[in-house]
N, C-alpha and C positions, 0 to 999 in steps of 0.2 A: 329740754332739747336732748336726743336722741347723740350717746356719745360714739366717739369713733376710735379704730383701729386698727393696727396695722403689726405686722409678724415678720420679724427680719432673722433670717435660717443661718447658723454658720455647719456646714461638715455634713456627714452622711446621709442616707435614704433613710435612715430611723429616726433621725430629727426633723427631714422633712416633714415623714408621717407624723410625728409628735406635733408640727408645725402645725398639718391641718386638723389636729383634735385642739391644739389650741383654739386656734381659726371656730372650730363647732361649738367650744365651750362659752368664747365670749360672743357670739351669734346668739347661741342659747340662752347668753345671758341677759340680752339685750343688746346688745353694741353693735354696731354696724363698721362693714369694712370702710377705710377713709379712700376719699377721690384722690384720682392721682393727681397730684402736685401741692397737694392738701396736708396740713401739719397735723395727725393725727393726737386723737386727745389721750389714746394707751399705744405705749409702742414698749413691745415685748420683742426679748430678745432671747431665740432660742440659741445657748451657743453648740461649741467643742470645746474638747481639752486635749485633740490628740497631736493638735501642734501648737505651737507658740505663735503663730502670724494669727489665730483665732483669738490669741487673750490681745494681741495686740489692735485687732478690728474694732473688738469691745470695747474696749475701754478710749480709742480715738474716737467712737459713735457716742460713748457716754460724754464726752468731753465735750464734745459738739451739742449736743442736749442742753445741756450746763445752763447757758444762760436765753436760752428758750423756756425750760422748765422753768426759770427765775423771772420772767414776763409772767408765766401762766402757770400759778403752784397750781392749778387744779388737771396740771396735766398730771399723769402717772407713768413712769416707767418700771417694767417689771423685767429678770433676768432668770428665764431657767436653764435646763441643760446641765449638759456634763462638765463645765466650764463653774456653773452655779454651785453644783454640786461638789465640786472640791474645793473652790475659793470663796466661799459664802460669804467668812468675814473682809478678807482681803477686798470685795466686790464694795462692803458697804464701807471700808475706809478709804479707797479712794472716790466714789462717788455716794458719798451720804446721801443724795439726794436722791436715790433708788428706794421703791416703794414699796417692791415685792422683791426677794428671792428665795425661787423655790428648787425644787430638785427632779431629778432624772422619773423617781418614784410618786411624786404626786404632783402631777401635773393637771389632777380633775379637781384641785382647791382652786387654782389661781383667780378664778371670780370672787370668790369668798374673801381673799387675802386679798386680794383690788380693792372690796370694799370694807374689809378692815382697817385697810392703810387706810383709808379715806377720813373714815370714823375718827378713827383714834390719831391722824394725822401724824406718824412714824413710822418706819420703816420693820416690813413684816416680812423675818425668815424662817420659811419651812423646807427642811428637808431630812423626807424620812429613809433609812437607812436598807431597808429591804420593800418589793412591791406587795400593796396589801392588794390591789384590784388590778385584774391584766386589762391594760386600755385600751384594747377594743373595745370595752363597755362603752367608750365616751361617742359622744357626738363629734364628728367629722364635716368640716368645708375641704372638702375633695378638690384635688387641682386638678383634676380631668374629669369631663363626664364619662369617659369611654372603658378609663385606665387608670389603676386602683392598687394600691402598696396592701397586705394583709397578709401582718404581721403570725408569725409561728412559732414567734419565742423570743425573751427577752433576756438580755445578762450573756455571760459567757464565762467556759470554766480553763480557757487558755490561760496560760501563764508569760507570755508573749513579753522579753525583757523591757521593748521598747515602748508599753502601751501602758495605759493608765485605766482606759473603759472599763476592763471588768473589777477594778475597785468602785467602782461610780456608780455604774450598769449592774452589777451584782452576778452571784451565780446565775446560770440557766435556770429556768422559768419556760418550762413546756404546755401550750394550749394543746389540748385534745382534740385527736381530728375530727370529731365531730364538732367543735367551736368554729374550728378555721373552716370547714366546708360549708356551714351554715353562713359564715360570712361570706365567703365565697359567691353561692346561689342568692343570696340576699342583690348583693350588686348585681349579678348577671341580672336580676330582676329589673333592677334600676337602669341596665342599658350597657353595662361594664363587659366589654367583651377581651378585656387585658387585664390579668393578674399579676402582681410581683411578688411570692411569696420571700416574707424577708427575715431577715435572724443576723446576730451579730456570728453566727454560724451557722448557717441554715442548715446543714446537713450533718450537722450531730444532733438534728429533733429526734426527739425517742428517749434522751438518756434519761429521762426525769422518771418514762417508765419501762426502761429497758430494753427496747425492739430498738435496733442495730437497722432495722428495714422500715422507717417510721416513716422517713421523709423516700425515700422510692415509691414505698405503697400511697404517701400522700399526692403525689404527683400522677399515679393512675388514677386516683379517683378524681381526679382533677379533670381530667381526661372523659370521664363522663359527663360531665357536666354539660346539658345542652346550652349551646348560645355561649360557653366559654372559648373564643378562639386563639387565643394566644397565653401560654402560663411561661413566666420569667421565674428565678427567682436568683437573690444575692445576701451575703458573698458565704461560700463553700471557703471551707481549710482545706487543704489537700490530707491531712491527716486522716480525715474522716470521710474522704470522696473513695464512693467504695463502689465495685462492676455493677452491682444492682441498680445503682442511681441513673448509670450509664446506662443500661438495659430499660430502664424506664424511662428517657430520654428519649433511647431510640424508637422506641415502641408505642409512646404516646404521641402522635398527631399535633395535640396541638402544643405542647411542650417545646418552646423555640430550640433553632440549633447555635445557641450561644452559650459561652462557659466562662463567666467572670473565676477566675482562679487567682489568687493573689501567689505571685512569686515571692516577693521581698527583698530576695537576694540567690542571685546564683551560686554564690560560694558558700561550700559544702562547711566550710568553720564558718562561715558568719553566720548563716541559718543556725549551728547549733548554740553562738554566743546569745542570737534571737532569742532560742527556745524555740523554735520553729518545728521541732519533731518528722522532719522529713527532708531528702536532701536531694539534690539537683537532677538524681538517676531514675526518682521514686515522681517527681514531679513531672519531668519530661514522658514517665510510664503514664502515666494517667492521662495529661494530652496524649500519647500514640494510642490506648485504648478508644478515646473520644472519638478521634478522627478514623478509627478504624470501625466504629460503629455511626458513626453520622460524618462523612466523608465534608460535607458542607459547612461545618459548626465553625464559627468565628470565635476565638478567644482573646480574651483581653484579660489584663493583669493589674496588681498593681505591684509598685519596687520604690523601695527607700536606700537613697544613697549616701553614705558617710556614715554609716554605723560605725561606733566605736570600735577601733581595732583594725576596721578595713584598709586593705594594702591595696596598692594597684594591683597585682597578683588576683586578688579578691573580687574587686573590680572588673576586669577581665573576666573573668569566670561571670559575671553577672551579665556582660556584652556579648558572651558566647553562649550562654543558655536563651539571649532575648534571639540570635543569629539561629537558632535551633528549634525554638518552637514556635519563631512566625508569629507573634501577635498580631491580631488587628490592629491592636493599641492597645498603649499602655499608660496608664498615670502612675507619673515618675515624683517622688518628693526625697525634701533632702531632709534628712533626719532632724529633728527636732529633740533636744533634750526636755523631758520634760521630768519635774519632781515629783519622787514616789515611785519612779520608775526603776528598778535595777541597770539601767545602759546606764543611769542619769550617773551616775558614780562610777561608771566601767573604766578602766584605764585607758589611755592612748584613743583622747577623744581628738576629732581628728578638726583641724581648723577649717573655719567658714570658706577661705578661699579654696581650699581644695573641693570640701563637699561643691561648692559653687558647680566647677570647673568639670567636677565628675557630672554633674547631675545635669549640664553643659552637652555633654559629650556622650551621654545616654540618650538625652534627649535627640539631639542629633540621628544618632544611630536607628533610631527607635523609626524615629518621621522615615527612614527612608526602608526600612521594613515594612512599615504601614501604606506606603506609597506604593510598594511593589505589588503588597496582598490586592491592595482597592483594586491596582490596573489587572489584577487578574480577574475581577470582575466585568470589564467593557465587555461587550456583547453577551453576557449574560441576561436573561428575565425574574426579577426581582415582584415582589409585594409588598406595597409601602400601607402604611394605615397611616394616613394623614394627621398629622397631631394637632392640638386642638391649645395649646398652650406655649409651643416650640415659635409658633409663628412662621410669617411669608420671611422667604429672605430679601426676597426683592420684590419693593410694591412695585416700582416703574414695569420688571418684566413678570409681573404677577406669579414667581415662582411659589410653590409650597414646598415644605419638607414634611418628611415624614421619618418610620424608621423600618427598615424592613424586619426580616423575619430571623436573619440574624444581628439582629440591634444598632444597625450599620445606619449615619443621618444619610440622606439619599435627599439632596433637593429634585425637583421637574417643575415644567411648565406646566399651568393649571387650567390646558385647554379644553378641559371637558369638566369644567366647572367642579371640580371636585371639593365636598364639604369637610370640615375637621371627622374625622372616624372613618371616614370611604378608605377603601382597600383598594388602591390603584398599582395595576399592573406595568410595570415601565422597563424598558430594555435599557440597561449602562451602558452611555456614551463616553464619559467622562470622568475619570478619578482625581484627587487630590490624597494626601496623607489623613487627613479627616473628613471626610464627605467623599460619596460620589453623584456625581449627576445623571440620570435618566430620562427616557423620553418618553412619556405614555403610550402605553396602549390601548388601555382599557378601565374603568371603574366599576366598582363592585360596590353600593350604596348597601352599609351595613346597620344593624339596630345602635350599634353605636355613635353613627351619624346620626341618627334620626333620637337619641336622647341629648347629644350637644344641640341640634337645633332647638329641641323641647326648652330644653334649661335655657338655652337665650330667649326664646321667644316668653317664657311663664316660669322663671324661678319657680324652684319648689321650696322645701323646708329648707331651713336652713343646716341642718346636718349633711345637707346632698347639694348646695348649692357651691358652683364654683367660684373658688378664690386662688389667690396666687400670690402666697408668701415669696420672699424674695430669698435666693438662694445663693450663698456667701461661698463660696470652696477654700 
C-alpha cells in the first residue's frame, strides 16, 4: 500500500518553499499526499526558530502525535527547519519518538533518513553545517500552478542582535543569474506567469561575486522574459536598497509596485541596539525615493515591539515613523527572546505585559492607517489575478479573491465566471484595513488560467503538481 503524507509549515516564504521541495521529494519518492481529514502515515514538520510561539506549536503537535504514533509505530514523524537545526538534541529528548531530524542544509536526504529510520527502527539526525547543493536542484509540489517562489540566495550575512537565521541559515550563498533566469523561463514554460524572487536578503545578491547591481540587473532581465507578467520579490534590508533597484522597479513593466521593507523599529537607539545599520531618516529616504519614482507602489513592513531597552519614548518614535510612511500594512510582533542571540542577554528586558500593551496599541494604530490608505483606493481600477490556492471567500455569494498588482487581497463578485489565474479588471467599491472589495469589469483569461485548469483536469509529474502544505505564522 501506497504510503501517505502530509507537510505542516511554521514562519517565512523560505520555508514554505523548502515546504514544497519537501512535498516533491517524498512525491519523488513514492508517497502520496494524505486526503483531507485522513491521518497521514509521514507528517513532516517544517519549523522556525525566529520566535518562541514556533518551538511552542511544535512540540504541542508532537504531543498530540504521541499516542497516535503509539496505536501505529509504522507511522513516521520527521522535524526539519530552522527550529531542527538548533535543537536537534533537545527535539529528540522531549519527543523520542521522532524519526527524522534533519537540517536547514539537507533537506534532499529526508527520503533516505525516512527509510533509515524505518530499517534500523531509531531515530535518524542529520544536520549539516554549511549548504553542499543549492535546492533548486530538488523536485518541487508547487502550491500554485500560475505563481512560483525562486529562490536567489540562501544564508545571510546580517548580524541583526535579535535573530538567530544566519547561524542556522549560514552565510550568503549566491545562485548565478543564469541559474535563476533559467528557472525562471522553465516555469514561465509550465504556465507561471508570477515570480517571487526570494533571499533572506534579496537585494545584497551580487556579494558572493561582487556587483553592487546584481539584483537591479536581475530584475531587468526579468523583464524580458516573454509570458512573465508579474515579478515580486522579498524581503530587501534597507541597508542594501540602493536607487538602481528603484530605477529598475520603475522601469520594468512587469516588476510589481510593491516594497516589502522591514522597519523593525522607529527609534533611532533601538535600531542601532538591533544592529540594524540604518536609522529612521535613511529608511523614510528610501520610501520618499520609491514613491517619487512609482507614485502608486504600496508598502508594507514588518516591526518588533519590546526590544530590550525600549522606552515609551522609543516607542513613540516607532508610532510616529508608521504616522509617516503610510503603510499598507504592517506585521507587528512582539519580541521574542530567543538563545544564541545577543538581545537574549541585553539588559532592561522589558516585561510581557508591557510588550503585550505596546504591540496592543501599535496594532491599533497601524489598522487604522491601513484603513485610510485602502479607502483611498474606492473608485480607483484595479488588476486582480485570481488566486488559485487563497480560495472564494464566500461560496453562498460566490465571491473570489485575488491580489492585485500592488499585492493588495481584493475580494469581487465572480460574475463572469472567472477561473483561478484570469486577470480581472474591477473598480474599488469598498475598503476594510485588510482587504478591499471591487466590482468587475472585465476578464482577461490568461496561460496561467489555462495551466491551473490543465493540472486539474491531468495532473502532471509530480515535481509540477499542486499541493498545499499548511502554513503556521
Amino acid at each position: 500500500m501506497t504510503r501517505t503524507y502530509t507537510v505542516e509549515t511554521y514562519g517565512c516564504q523560505m520555508n514554505v518553499h523548502d515546504s514544497e521541495r519537501i512535498a516533491g521529494l517524498l512525491d519523488e519518492a513514492g508517497y502520496i499526499p494524505v486526503a483531507v481529514g485522513e491521518q497521514a502515515d509521514i507528517v513532516v514538520f517544517n519549523t522556525c526558530a525566529v520566535r518562541e510561539n514556533a518551538d511552542n506549536k511544535l512540540y504541542g503537535n508532537l504531543s498530540f502525535l504521541a499516542p497516535i504514533k503509539k496505536l501505529n509505530p509504522n507511522m513516521q514523524i520527521a522535524v526539519g527547519g530552522c527550529l531542527a537545526h538548533k535543537d536537534q538534541a533537545t527535539i529528540i529528548m522531549k519527543a523520542p519518538y521522532v524519526d527524522v531530524v534533519f537540517g536547514t542544509h539537507n533537506v534532499g536526504s529526508l527520503p533516505v533518513l525516512l527509510e533509515r529510520a524505518r530499517i534500523e527502527e531509531e531515530s535518524q539526525i542529520e544536520i549539516l553545517e554549511s549548504l553542499e547543493h543549492f535546492p533548486s536542484t530538488l523536485p518541487a509540489r508547487r502550491l500554485s500552478a500560475f505563481s512560483s517562489w525562486v529562490s536567489v540566495s540562501v544564508g545571510c550575512n546580517n548580524t541583526c542582535t535579535f535573530c538567530i537565521v544566519p547561524a542556522l541559515r549560514g552565510i550568503e550563498k549566491d545562485r548565478t543569474a543564469t541559474d535563476i533566469l533559467t528557472e525562471v523561463k522553465m516555469l514561465v514554460d509550465q504556465g507561471v506567469i508570477e515570480i517571487t524572487l526570494l533571499g533572506q536578503n534579496v537585494n545584497a545578491y551580487g556579494v558572493d561575486f561582487g556587483d553592487r547591481q546584481a539584483f537591479a540587473n536581475l530584475l531587468r532581465e526579468c523583464g524580458k522574459i516573454d509570458g512573465l507578467e508579474r515579478v515580486r520579490f522579498m524581503s530587501p534590508h534597507p541597508r542594501d536598497f540602493t536607487d538602481d533597484v528603484i530605477e529598475a522597479m520603475a522601469q520594468t513593466p512587469n516588476v510589481m509596485p510593491h516594497l516589502h521593507m522591514p522597519l523593525q523599529s522607529g527609534s533611532d537607539r533601538v535600531l542601532q541596539h538591533m544592529r540594524r545599520s540604518y536609522r529612521s531618516d535613511r529608511y523614510l529616504g528610501i520610501l520618499d525615493r520609491v514613491r517619487t519614482a512609482i507614485p502608486h507602489a504600496a508598502i508594507t513592513t514588518d516591526i518588533i515591539v519590546g526590544f530590550p531597552g525600549e522606552t515609551e519614548e522609543d516607542f513613540q518614535a516607532t508610532l510616529d515613523v508608521c504616522s509617516t510612511a503610510r503603510f499598507t500594512a504592517a506585521y507587528t510582533y512582539q519580541y521574542s527572546k530567543r538563545p544564541g542571540t545577543p538581545a537574549a542577554t541585553m539588559p532592561d528586558q522589558i516585561t510581557a505585559e508591557v510588550v503585550a500593551d505596546r504591540y496592543t496599541r501599535l496594532h491599533n494604530h497601524q489598522q487604522g492607517i491601513s484603513l485610510s490608505v485602502n479607502q483611498e483606493a474606492i473608485g480607483k481600477q484595479y488588476k486582480i489575478f485570481v488566486g488559485d490556492y487563497e480560495g472564494r471567500r464566500d461560496e453562498a455569494q460566490e465571491r473570489l479573491t485575488g491580489r492585485s498588482e500592488d499585492f493588495r487581497l481584493v475580494h469581487f463578485d465572480n460574475k463572469f465566471v472567472a477561473r483561478p489565474g484570469d486577470e480581472v479588471t474591477v473598480t474599488i467599491t469598498d475598503a476594510s484595513a485588510h482587504y478591499l472589495i471591487g466590482d468587475p469589469l472585465s476578464v482577461r483569461q490568461t496561460r496561467g488560467a489555462e495551466a491551473h485548469a490543465a493540472r486539474i483536469a491531468q495532473p502532471g509529474p509530480a515535481s509540477t503538481m499542486l499541493g498545499i502544505p499548511t502554513v503556521k505564522r
